[in-house]
C-alpha positions in Angstrom: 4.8 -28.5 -10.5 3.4 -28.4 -7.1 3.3 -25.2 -5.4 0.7 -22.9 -3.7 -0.8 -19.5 -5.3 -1.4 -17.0 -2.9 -3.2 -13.9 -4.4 -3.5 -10.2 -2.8 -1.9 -7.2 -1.2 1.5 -8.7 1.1 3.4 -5.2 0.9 3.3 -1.4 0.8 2.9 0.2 -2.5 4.1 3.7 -1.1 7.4 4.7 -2.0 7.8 6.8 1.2 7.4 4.6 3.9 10.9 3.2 3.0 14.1 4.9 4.1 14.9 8.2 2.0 18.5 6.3 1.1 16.2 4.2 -1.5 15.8 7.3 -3.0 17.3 6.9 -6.1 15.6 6.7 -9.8 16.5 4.0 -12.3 14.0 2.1 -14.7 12.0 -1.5 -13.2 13.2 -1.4 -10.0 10.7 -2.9 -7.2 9.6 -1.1 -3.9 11.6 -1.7 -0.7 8.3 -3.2 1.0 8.7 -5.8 -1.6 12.5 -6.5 -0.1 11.4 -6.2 3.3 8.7 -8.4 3.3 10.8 -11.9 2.6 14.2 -10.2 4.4 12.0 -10.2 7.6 10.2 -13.6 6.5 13.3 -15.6 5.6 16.1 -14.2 7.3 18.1 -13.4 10.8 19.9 -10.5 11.8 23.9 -10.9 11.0 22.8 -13.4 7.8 23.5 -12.7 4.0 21.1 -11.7 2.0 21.9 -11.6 -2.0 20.8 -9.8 -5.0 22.5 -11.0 -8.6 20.3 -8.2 -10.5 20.7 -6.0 -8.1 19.5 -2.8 -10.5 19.8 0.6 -8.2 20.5 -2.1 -5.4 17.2 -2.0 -3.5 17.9 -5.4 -2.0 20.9 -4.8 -0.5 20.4 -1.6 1.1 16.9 -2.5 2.9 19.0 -6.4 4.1 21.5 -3.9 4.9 18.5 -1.4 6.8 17.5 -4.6 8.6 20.9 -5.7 10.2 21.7 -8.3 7.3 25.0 -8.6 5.2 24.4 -7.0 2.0 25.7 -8.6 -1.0 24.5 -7.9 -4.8 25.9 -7.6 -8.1 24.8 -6.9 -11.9 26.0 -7.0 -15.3 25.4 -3.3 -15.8 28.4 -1.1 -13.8 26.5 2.0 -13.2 24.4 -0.4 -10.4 27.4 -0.5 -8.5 28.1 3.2 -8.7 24.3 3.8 -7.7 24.6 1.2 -4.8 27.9 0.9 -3.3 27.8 4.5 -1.7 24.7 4.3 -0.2 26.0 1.2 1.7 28.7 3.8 3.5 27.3 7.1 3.4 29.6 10.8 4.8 28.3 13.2 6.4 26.7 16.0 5.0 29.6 17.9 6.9 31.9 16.4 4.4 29.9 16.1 1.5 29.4 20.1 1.3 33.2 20.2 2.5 34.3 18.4 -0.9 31.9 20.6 -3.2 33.4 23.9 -1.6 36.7 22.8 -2.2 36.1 21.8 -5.8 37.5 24.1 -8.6 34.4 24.7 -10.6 36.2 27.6 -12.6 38.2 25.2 -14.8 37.8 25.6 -18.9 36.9 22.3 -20.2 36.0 20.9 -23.5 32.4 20.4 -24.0 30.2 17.8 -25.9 27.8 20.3 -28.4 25.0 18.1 -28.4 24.1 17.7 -24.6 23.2 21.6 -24.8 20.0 20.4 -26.0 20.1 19.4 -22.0 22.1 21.9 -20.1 22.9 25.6 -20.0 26.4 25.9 -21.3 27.6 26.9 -17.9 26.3 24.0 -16.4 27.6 21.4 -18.7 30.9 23.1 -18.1 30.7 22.2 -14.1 29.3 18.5 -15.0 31.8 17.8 -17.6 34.4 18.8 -14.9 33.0 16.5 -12.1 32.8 13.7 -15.0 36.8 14.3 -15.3 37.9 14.5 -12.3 36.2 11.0 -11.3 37.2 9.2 -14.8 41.2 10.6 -13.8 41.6 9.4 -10.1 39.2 6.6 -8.7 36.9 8.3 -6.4 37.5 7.7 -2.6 34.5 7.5 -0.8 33.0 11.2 -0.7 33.8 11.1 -4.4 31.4 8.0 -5.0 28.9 9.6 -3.1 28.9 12.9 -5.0 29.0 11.1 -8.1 26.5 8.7 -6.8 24.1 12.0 -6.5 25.3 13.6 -9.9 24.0 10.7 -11.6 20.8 10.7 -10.5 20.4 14.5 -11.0 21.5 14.2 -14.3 18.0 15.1 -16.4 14.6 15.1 -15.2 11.2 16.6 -15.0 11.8 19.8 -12.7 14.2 22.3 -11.1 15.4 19.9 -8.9 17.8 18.5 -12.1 20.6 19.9 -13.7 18.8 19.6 -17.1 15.7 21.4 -18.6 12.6 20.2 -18.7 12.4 16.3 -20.0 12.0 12.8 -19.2 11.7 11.4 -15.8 15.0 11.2 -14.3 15.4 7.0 -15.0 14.9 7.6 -18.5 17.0 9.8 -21.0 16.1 10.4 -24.5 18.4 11.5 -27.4 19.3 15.0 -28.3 17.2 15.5 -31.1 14.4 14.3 -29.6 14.8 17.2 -26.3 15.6 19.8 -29.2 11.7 19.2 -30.7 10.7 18.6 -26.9 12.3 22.0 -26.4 10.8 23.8 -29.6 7.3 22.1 -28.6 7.4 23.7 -25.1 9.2 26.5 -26.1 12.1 26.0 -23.4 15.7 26.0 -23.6 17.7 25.4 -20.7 18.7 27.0 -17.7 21.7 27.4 -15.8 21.6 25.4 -12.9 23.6 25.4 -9.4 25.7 22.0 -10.0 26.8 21.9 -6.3 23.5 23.0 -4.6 21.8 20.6 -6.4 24.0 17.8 -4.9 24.3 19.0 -1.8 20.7 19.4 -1.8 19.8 15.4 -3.1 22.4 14.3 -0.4 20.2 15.9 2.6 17.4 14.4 1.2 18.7 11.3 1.2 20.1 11.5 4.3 17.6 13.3 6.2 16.9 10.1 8.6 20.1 8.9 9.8 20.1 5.3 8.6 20.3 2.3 11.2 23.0 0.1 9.6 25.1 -2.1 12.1 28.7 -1.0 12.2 30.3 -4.8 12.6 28.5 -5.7 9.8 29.8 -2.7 7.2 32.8 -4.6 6.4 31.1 -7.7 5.4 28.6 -6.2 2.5 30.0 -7.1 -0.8 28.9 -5.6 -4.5 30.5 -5.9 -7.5 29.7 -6.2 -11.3 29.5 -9.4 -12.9 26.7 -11.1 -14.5 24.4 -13.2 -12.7 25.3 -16.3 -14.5 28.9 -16.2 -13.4 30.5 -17.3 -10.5 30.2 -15.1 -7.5 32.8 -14.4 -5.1 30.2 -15.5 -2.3 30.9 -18.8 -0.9 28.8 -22.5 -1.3 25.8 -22.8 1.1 27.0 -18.6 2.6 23.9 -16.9 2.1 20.5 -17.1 3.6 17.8 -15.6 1.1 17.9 -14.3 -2.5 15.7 -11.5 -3.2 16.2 -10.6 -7.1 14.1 -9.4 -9.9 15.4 -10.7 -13.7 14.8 -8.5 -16.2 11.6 -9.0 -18.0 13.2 -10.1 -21.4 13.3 -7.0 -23.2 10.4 -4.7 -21.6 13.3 -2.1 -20.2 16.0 -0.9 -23.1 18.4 -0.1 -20.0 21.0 0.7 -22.5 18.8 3.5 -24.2 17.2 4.7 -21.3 21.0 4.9 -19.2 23.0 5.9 -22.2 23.4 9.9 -20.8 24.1 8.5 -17.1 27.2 5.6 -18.8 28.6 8.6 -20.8 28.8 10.6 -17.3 30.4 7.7 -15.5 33.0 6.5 -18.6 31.2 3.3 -18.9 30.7 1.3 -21.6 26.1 0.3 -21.5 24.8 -2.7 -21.3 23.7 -4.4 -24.4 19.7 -4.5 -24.8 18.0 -7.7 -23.1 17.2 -10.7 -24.9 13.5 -10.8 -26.6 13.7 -13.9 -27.0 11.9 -16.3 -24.3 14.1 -19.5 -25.1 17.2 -17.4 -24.8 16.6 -16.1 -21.6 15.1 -19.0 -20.1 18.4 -20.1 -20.7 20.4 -17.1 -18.8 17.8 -17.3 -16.0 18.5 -21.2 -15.6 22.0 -20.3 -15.6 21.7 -18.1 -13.1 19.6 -20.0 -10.7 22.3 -23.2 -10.7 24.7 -20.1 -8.9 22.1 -19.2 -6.5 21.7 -22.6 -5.9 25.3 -23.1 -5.4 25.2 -19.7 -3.2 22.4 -20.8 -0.8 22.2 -22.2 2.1 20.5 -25.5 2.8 17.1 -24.4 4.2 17.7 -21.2 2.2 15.6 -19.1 0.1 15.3 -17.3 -3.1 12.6 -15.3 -4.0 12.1 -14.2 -7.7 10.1 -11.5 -9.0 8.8 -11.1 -11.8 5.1 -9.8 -14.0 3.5 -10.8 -16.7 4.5 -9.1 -20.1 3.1 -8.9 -23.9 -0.4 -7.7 -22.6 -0.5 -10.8 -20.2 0.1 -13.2 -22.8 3.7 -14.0 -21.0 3.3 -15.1 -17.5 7.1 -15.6 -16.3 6.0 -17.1 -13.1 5.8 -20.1 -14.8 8.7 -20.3 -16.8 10.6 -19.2 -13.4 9.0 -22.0 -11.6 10.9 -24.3 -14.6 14.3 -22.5 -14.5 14.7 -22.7 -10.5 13.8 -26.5 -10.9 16.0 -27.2 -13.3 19.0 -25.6 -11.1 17.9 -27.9 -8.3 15.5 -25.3 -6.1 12.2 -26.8 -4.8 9.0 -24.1 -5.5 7.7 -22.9 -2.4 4.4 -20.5 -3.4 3.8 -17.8 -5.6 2.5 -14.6 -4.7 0.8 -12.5 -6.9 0.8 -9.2 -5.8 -1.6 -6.7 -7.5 -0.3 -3.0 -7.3 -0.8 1.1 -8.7 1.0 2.1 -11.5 3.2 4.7 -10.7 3.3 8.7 -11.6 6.2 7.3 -14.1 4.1 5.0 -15.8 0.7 7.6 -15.6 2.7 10.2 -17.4 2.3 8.3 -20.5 -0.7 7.7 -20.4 -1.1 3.9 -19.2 -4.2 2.8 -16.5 -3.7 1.0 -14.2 -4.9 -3.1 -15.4 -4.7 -1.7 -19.4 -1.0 -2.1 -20.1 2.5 -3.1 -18.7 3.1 -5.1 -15.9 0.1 -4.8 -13.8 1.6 -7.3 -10.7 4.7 -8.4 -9.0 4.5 -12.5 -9.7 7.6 -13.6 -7.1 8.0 -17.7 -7.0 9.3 -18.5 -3.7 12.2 -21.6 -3.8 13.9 -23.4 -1.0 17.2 -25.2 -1.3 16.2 -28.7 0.6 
């Protein structure tokens, strides 16, 4: 395989030199920088730019930031419902208009065991949002507001309608918050449903984002597996920026299970462990980007090396995007601090996880 290895520091590792609309927790997602750095390389103002594991949707929103056509899908639903309103935010005008007019004073049927979560009183108010978006299909301030819900869900501070736990991407089961609870001596508070909402949607609105109103009709998500066939057409997009999941690193099913009971969705099945399985899936899935690209296009693939280093999946990348037909450009191996999420338990930075972002750069001749 002929390819060059570049090796070093390409983009910013600080989370807030992005736009506050990228704002938005969910497990193994990469930093904007890294989707700015080959939307500005790669691409032209006006062109698509594509994401098929589009996770929290970083990809589309910063090509969308940038004066791209958005476009992104992924197997798991809840992507879409993190993504999509982000991509057409309201006003705050309206967003604090909807939560006034709510009727939070409804009686409602409970689940018991999320009180190991939420103050009864609050569970009351999010069990009411979660019906009221599960009977009508939410119009676009709806989407938002659940948008917001779900990422306030549980978490580590006041800030979340749940007592003290995991961070906010992660969710563990009942019985484990009732020891975490005992241990800390907590149980949980009521907490302001609405004011927590309204108070995530200023934050991530506080800079007025810079998208291009001719181009808001063009974005596209939906959810559909990567391997499928898109609705995007042959040789219609300009640069893939995507991230496959790392075999079975990230249980997104466990770690989203609270967040798919709030949004009436069924979760995602685990990922594969096994290498020759996905390997398979991943080939799959490069044949449609393939088919997706434009000639001249590019894809760019990121990935890290897993099992203590002893799986680099640079290199079976490098085989899958051959065997669809892409030619290997480079790969860049980007070295980078862990994050406070992966600090709080415990990990140093080079001693576990995924240490670097490993992206193989294709072009579609």
């Amino acid at each position: 395989m002929n390819r060059t290895i570049e090796t070093g520091s390409f983009w910013s590792e600080r989370q807030r030199d992005a736009h506050p609309l990228h704002e938005i927790p969910y497990r193994a997602c990469f930093k904007p920088a890294l989707a700015a750095h080959f939307i500005e390389f790669f691409s032209k103002p006006g062109e698509t730019v594509f994401d098929p594991f589009m996770g929290r949707g970083t990809t589309p929103l910063e090509a969308a930031l940038r004066g791209r056509t958005a476009a992104g899908s992924d197997a798991n639903p809840l992507c879409e419902m993190l993504a999509a309103p982000r991509l057409d935010p309201p006003s705050i005008g309206d967003i604090s208009e909807w939560l006034d007019l709510f009727d939070w004073n409804q009686e409602i049927e409970t689940p018991p065991g999320l009180l190991a979560f939420f103050h009864p009183e609050t569970l009351r108010k999010i069990c009411l949002l979660r019906a009221a978006f599960l009977e009508h299909p939410p119009d676009r301030i709806a989407a938002w507001i659940r948008m917001a819900a779900l990422t306030r869900l549980t978490g580590h501070s006041p800030g979340f309608f749940s007592v003290r736990t995991l961070p906010p991407n992660q969710a563990i089961l009942p019985a484990a918050q009732l020891s975490l609870n005992a241990r800390l001596g907590q149980s949980p508070p009521p907490r302001d449903v609405a004011a927590l909402i309204l108070k995530k949607s200023r934050s991530l609105l506080r800079r007025p984002p810079n998208f291009d109103p001719t181009l808001s009709a063009k974005h596209r998500l939906w959810t559909g597996r990567a391997e499928a066939r898109s609705p995007l057409g042959e040789n219609s997009v300009a640069l893939v920026v995507t991230s496959p999941p790392f075999l079975d690193v990230v249980d997104y099913r466990r770690d989203n299970w609270l967040r798919s009971w709030f949004a009436g969705i069924e979760a995602v099945p685990r990922c594969t462990g096994s290498l020759a399985e996905w390997k398979s899936l991943l080939t799959a899935a490069m044949v449609e980007i393939h088919r997706v690209l434009r000639p001249g296009g590019h894809a760019a693939v990121e990935v890290g090396e897993i099992r203590r280093g002893k799986i680099l999946l640079e290199e079976h990348v490098l085989a899958c995007g051959e065997a669809a037909g892409l030619e290997p450009v480079k790969v860049l191996i980007h070295s980078h601090p862990f994050t406070k999420t992966s600090r709080c338990w415990g990990i140093e930075n080079n001693k576990g996880g995924t240490n670097t972002h490993r992206v193989v750069v294709f072009r579609k001749s």
